[in-house]
N, C-alpha and C positions, 0 to 999 in steps of 0.2 A: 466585666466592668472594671474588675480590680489589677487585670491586663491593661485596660484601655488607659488607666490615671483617673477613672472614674468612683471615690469611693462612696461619693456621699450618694451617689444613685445607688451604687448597692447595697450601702448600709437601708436606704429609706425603700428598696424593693424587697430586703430579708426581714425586714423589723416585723410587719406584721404578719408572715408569713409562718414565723418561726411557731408561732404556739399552735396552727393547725394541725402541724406533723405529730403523729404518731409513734411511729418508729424510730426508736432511739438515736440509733445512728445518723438515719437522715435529717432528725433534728440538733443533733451536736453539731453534724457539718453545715449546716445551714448558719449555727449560732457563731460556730469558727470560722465562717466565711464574716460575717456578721461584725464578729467582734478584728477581725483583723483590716473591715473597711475603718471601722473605729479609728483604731490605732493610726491610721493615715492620716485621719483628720484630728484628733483627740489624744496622743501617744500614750498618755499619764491613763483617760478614761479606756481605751481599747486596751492597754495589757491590764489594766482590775477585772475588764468584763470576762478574757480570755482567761484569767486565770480561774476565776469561778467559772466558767466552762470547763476548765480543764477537771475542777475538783464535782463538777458534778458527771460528766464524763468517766472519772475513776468510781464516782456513786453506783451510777445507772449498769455500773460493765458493759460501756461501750465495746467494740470493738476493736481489739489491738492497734488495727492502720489507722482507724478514727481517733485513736489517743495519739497515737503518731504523727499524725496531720497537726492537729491541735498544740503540740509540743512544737511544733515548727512555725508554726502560724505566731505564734508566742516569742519563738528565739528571731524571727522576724523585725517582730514589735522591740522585742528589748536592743539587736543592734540597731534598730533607727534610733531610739531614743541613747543611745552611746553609754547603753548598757554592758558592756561587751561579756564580761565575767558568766552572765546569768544567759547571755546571750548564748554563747559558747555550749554551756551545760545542757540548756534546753536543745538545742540544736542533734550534739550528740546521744541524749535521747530520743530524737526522732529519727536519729540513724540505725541505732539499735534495734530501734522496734520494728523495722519495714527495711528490706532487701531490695527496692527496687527502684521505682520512679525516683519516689517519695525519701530515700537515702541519695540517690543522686544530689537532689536537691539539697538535703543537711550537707551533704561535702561540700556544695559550690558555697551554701551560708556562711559554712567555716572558714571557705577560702577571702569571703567579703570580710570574716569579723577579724581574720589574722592578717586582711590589708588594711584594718582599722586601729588595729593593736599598735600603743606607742611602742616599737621597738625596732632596733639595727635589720631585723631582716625579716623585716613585716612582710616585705611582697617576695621576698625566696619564699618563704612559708606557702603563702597564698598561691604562686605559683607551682609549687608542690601539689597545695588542696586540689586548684584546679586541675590540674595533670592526671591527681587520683579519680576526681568526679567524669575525667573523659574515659580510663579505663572499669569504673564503677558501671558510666551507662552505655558502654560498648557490650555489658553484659547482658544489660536489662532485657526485659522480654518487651514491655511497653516502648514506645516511641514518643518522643516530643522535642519534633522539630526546635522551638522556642528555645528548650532548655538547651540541648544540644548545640548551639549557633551562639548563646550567651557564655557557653564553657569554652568554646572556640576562639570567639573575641577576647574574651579577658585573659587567656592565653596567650594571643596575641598581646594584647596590651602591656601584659606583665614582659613579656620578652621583650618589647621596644626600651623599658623603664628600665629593666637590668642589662638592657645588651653589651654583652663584655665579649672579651675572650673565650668563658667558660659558659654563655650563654648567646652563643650566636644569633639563636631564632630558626624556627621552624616553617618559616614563611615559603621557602621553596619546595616545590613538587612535583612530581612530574606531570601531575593533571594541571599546574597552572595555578593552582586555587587549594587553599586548607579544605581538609575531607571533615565533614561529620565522625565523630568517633562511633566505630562501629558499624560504619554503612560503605564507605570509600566515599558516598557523592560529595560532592561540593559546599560547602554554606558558602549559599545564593538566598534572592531572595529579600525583597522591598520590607525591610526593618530596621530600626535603629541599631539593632547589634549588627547587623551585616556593612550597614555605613560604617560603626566604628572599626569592625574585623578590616575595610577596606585601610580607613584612616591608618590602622597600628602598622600594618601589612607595608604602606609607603612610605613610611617612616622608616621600617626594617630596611626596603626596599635603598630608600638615601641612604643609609647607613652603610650598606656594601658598597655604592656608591653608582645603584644605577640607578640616576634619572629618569629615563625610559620608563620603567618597570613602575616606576614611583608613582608619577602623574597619569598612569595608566591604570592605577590601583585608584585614584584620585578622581579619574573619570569613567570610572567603573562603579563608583558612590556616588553621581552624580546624575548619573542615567538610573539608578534604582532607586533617587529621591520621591520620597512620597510626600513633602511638602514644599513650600515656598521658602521656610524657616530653616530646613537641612539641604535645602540647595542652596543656602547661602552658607550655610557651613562646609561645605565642599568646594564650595568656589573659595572660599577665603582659605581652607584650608592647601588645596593649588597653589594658591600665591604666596602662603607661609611655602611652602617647598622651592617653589621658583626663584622666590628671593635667596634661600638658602644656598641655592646652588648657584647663585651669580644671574639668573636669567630675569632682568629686571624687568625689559619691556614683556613678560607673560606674564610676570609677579604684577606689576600695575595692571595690567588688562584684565587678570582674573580678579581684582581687588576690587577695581573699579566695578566689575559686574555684579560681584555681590555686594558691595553696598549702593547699588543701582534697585538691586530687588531686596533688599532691606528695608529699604524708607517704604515699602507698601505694606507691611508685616507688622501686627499689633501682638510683639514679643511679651508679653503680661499673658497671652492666650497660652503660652508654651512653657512645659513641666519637665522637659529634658532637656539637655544639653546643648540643645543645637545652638544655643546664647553666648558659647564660648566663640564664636565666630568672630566678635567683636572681637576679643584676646585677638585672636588671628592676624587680624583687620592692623589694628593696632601697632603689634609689633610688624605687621610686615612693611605698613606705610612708615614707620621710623628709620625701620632700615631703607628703606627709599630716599629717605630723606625729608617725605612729607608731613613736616610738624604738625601743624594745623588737621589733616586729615588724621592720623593717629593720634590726637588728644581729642577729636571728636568720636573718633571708633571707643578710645576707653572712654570717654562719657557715656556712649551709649549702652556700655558693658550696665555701668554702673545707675542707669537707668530703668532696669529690669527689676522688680519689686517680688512679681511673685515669686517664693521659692521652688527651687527644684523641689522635685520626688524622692526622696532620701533610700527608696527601696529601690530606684532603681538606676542611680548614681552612683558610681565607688568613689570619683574624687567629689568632696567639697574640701573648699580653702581651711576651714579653721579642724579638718581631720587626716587629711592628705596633705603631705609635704610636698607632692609632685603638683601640685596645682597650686600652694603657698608660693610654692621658688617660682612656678611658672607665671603667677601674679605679680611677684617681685621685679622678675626679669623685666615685664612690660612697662611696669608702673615705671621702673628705671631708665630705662627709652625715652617714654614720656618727657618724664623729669631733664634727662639731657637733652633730649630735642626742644626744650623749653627755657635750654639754660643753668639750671640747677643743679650743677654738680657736684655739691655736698648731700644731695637726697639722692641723686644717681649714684653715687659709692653706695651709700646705705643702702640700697635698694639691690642692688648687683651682690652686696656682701649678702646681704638675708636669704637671695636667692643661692647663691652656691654653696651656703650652712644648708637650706632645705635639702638641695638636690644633694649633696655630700652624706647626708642623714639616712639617705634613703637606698644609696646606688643608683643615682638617676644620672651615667657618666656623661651625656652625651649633650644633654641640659648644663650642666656641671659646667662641661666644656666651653660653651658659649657663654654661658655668666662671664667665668674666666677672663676668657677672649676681651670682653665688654670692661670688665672690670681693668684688665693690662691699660686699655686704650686711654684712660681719664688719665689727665694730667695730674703733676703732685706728689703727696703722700703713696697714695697707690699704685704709682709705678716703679714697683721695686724689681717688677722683673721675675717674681716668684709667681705669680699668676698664669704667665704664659708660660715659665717653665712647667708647670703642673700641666696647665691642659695639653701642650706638645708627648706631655712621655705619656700624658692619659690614650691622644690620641694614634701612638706609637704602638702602644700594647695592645689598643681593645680594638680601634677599627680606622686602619690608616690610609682606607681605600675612601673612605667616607666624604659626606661634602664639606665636614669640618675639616678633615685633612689637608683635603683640595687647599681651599682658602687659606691653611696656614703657609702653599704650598711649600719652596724651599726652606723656609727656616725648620719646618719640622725633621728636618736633616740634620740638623743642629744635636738633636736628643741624642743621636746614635753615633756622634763624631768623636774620637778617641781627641784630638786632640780640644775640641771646643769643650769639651767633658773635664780638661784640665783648669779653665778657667773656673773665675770665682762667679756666682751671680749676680752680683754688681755690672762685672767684665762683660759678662755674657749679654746685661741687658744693655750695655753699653755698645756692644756690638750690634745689638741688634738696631738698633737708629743709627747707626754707621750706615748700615746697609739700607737701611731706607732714603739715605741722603742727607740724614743732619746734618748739620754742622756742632761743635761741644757748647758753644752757648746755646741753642735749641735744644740739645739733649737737656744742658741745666735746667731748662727752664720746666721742657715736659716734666723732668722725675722729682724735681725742687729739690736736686741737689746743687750743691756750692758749686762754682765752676772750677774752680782747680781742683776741687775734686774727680770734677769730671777728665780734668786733664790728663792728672797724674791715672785714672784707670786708661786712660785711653793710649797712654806712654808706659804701660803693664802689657795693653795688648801687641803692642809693637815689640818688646820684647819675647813675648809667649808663642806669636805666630811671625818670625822674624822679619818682620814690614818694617818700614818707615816713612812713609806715607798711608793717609786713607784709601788711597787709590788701589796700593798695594794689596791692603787689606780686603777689598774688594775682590782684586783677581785672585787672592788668594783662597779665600770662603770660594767662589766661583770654580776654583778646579775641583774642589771638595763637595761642590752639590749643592751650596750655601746659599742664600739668597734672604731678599726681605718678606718677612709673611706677605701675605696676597689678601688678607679678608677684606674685603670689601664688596660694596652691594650699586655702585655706579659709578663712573669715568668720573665722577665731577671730585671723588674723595676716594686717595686710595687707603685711608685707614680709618672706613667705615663711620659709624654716626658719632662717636666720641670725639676723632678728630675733627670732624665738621665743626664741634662748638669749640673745640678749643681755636679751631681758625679764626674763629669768628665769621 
């Protein structure tokens, strides 16, 4: 039941149960199952009850594993309640005392409370934990599939959030598919961990830059839907990728379907994740261009009253920086697709503080991108120079790459590497066709000032003409970014509104 999201059936099926039992141990673990339905519903009243379990547990001289269990059931309770400290302690006591399952399980606890811990490299940590919990239960003698399949995901997960240079990802295999540690087979298998191990896996997947393989991972989550609620999250999530990579008409057709089978879904019923679809939804219909449709998808986000399940959620917003910037990112969309772009900066800046906070580059990256595009104060040009050498280093095969296509040529040119950042953002709307009074106007700077850089780069790159300037970047590989998401806008939803 406590599996299912069920606690208050099993606190009200162990309540009276508990004082029949006899036998010590069977009635500690009855009271620790008991008190940790508690904690689900009650957090403050289930860790007082756990704790007097524990202390009468130490009275009775329980059994070793049964104080063990109990410690963990505990370090449970206290990270939902964002206890972490105590959290932490408890946990590695219940490592200590039990070599097997029941230790797996404290390493993966640890790995959840050092992805909750406010610090620079919460999820290195975490990805650490978990890596040791998969060679922890590659020992075990016991099996559990469950647990096994949840270490596999979040390993997955943790490698999409830090994908760099020095953490490529382990997503490929020769079997096709991540193995169970310890077994070789597959994690398969109609569960929300196996949807998300899909979701992290396509992500990885776009990230080396094959589409293919991505939406393949995509509808491989979508065929092992066991509800109506995570087939709409796989379908939105499809169109979040489609769009990414330029394919608009799949990006609307998959969008349009899951919020086709959405309006039939009473999302108040649902305790996991599958609710971020909206997010999905959202941003993918902004980069389409469909205002209307994505301020209705994040309505509906915001719609959603019951909370999640905190035991068996890693991100929420106000703990996770990767779902705060990812909140930001959309809400920012929104906002410009709406108009508002003094809350679209705001919103694009908080999102790339989150992701920057965390090592989330590839999120980072898109902010970025988002943020260059606003007219203004903000287009100073250092925006997209960061995300062009971010996505130089860490993955330039990627669909972010794609889209910046030739200007990300620009990061590794010895002589475009001479100019100043001014120059260089000045070049960069040269090559998209300005003219120097529309540069002014995008970056609100003075127009002679724009002059006098653009009669710096005629001396730097010995042109005298625009035109020149053109064939000149062009022998060198030069070009205008490319991000955009339809024919009707080649410089994506920012430009849209400053066109009017």
């Amino acid at each position: 039941m406590l599996r299912l999201l069920r606690p208050d059936d099993a606190a009200a099926e162990l309540a009276p149960l508990i004082p029949t039992i006899l036998d010590v141990d069977e009635r500690m673990t009855a009271a620790m199952l008991h008190g940790a339905a508690l904690a689900r519903v009650a957090p403050a009243r289930g860790i007082a009850v756990l704790a007097a379990i524990a202390d009468t547990a130490q009275r009775e001289n329980a059994h070793a594993m049964v104080r063990a269990e109990i410690s963990y059931f505990r370090a449970v309770a206290h990270w939902s309640a964002d206890e972490l400290g105590v959290a932490e302690q408890l946990a590695r006591d219940a490592e200590r005392n039990d070599r097997d399952v029941l230790a797996v399980r404290a390493i993966q606890l640890r790995a959840f409370i050092a992805a909750a811990s406010p610090t620079p490299t919460r999820f290195a940590d975490a990805l650490l934990l978990f890596r040791s919990a998969a060679r922890a239960y590659a020992r075990c003698r016991e099996r559990d599939v469950d647990l096994a399949t949840t270490i596999v995901q979040q390993t997955s997960a943790l490698e999409q959030t830090l994908r760099s240079a020095t953490v490529p990802g382990t997503h490929r295999s020769a079997r096709g598919s991540r193995a169970l540690p310890g077994s070789g087979l597959p994690a398969t298998g109609p569960s929300a961990a196996f949807l998300r191990l899909c979701y992290d896996d396509a992500w990885l997947f776009a990230l080396d830059g094959d589409g293919a393989a991505s939406l393949a991972k995509m509808r491989e989550a979508e065929d092992a839907a066991q509800t109506p609620a995570w087939r709409v999250w796989t379908r939105a999530a499809c169109a979040a990728i489609s769009s990414f990579f330029g394919e608009t008409a799949a990006a609307r057709t998959s969008a349009d379907r899951a919020t086709a089978l959405a309006q039939r879904i009473d999302w108040n019923a649902t305790r996991d994740d599958e609710r971020v679809a909206f997010m999905h939804l959202a941003e993918t219909y902004a980069y389409l261009g469909d205002v209307r449709a994505a301020s209705a998808a994040f309505a509906r986000f915001h719609e959603i009253v019951r909370p999640m399940d905190a035991t068996r959620i890693l991100y929420r917003r106000e703990r996770d920086p990767r779902f705060a910037g990812w909140y930001a990112h959309v809400l920012g969309l929104v906002r410009l697709g709406e108009g508002d772009v003094p809350s679209a900066a705001a919103s694009f800046t908080a999102a790339v503080e989150s992701f920057r906070s965390c090592g989330y580059l590839w999120r980072e990256v898109v902010s970025l991108i988002e943020l260059d595009a606003l007219p203004g104060p903000t287009a100073t040009g250092a925006h997209l120079d960061r995300a062009v050498a971010v996505i130089c280093e860490h993955f330039p095969r990627s669909f972010v790459g794609r889209r910046l296509g030739p200007w990300a040529r620009a990061a590794v040119d010895p002589l475009i590497a001479m100019l100043t950042p001014a120059e260089r953002d000045v070049l960069r709307y040269l090559l998209e066709g300005r003219t120097q009074r529309e540069i002014a106007d995008a970056t609100g700077r003075a127009y002679n000032t724009v002059r006098t850089q653009v009669q710096s780069l005629h001396r730097k790159l010995g042109t005298t003409s625009n035109v020149q300037i053109l064939v000149a970047c062009a022998r060198r590989g030069i070009g205008a970014r490319s991000w955009a998401f339809d024919g009707a806008s080649e410089l994506g939803p920012a430009r849209r509104v400053q066109r009017g």
